[in-house]
C-alpha positions in Angstrom: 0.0 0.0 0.0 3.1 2.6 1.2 2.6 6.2 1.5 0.4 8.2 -1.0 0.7 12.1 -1.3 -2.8 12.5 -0.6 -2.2 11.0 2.8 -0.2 13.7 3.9 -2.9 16.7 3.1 -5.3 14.6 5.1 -2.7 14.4 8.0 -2.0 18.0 7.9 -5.5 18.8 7.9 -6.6 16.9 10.8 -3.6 18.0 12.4 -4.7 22.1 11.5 -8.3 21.2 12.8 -7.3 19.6 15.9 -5.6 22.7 16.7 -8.3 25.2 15.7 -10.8 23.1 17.2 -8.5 23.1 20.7 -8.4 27.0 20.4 -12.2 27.4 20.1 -13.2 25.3 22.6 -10.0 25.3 25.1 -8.4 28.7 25.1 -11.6 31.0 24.4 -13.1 29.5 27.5 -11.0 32.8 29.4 -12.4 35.5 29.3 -12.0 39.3 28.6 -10.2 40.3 25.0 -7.8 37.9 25.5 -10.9 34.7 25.1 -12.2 36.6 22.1 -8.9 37.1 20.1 -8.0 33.6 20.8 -11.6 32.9 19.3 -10.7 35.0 15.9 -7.6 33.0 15.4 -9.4 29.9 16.3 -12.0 30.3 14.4 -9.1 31.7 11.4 -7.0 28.2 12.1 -10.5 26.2 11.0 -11.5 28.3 7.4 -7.3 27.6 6.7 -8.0 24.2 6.8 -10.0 24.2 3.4 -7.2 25.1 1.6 -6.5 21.5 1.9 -9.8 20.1 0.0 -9.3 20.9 -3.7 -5.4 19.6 -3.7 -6.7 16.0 -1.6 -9.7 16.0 -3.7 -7.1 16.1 -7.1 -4.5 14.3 -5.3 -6.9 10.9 -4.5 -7.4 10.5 -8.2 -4.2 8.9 -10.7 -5.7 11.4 -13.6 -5.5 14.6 -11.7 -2.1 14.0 -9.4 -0.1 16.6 -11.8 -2.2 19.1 -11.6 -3.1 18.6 -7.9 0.3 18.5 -7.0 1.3 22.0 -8.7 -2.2 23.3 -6.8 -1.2 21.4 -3.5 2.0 23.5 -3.9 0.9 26.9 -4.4 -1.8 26.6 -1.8 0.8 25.7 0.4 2.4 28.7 -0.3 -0.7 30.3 0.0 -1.1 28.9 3.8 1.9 29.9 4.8 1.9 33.0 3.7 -1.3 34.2 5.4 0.1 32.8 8.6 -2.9 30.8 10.0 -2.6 28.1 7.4 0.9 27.2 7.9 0.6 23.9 9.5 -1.0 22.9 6.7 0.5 24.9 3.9 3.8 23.1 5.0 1.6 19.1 4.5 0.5 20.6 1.1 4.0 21.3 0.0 5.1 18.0 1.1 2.1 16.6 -0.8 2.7 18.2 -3.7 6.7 17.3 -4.5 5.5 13.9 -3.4 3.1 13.5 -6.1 5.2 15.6 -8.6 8.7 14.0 -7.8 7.7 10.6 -6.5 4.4 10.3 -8.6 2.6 9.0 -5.5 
């Protein structure tokens, strides 16, 4: 079976929502400006993660793994960039040499 590129956007996303989720739920629980900025970048960490769906939905299939890997990289970039998708922008540029160097 071995590794396939798409397995790594999924990881990176979970791993993205796990921490938006935690900062939601765990950190805006304080109160005062402190709870609600926490909540804005919470809230910021969770839309970041669908920069992941297109590039996993075109990295699953053998036709569109080109293509999804340039997207996976440039959305990567993307994530990074705007700071609150950098865990995983950094999955999605993994991803995306994987499928374009390793064809996986």
């Amino acid at each position: 079976m071995g590794l396939k590129s798409w397995y790594v956007v999924l990881i990176g996303m979970i791993i993205q929502l796990i921490a938006g989720l935690c900062m939601v739920f765990a950190i805006s629980s304080i109160g005062g400006w402190g709870g609600f900025i926490a909540l804005v970048i919470g809230i910021g960490f969770l839309y970041a993660t669908a920069l992941g769906v297109i590039p996993l939905i075109l990295l699953i299939f053998q036709k569109t793994r080109i293509i999804g890997g340039i997207i996976s990289i440039i959305f990567g970039i993307i994530g990074i960039v705007i700071q609150l998708g950098f865990i995983v922008g950094i999955f999605l540029i993994i991803a995306g040499i994987l499928a374009l160097w390793k064809k996986i």
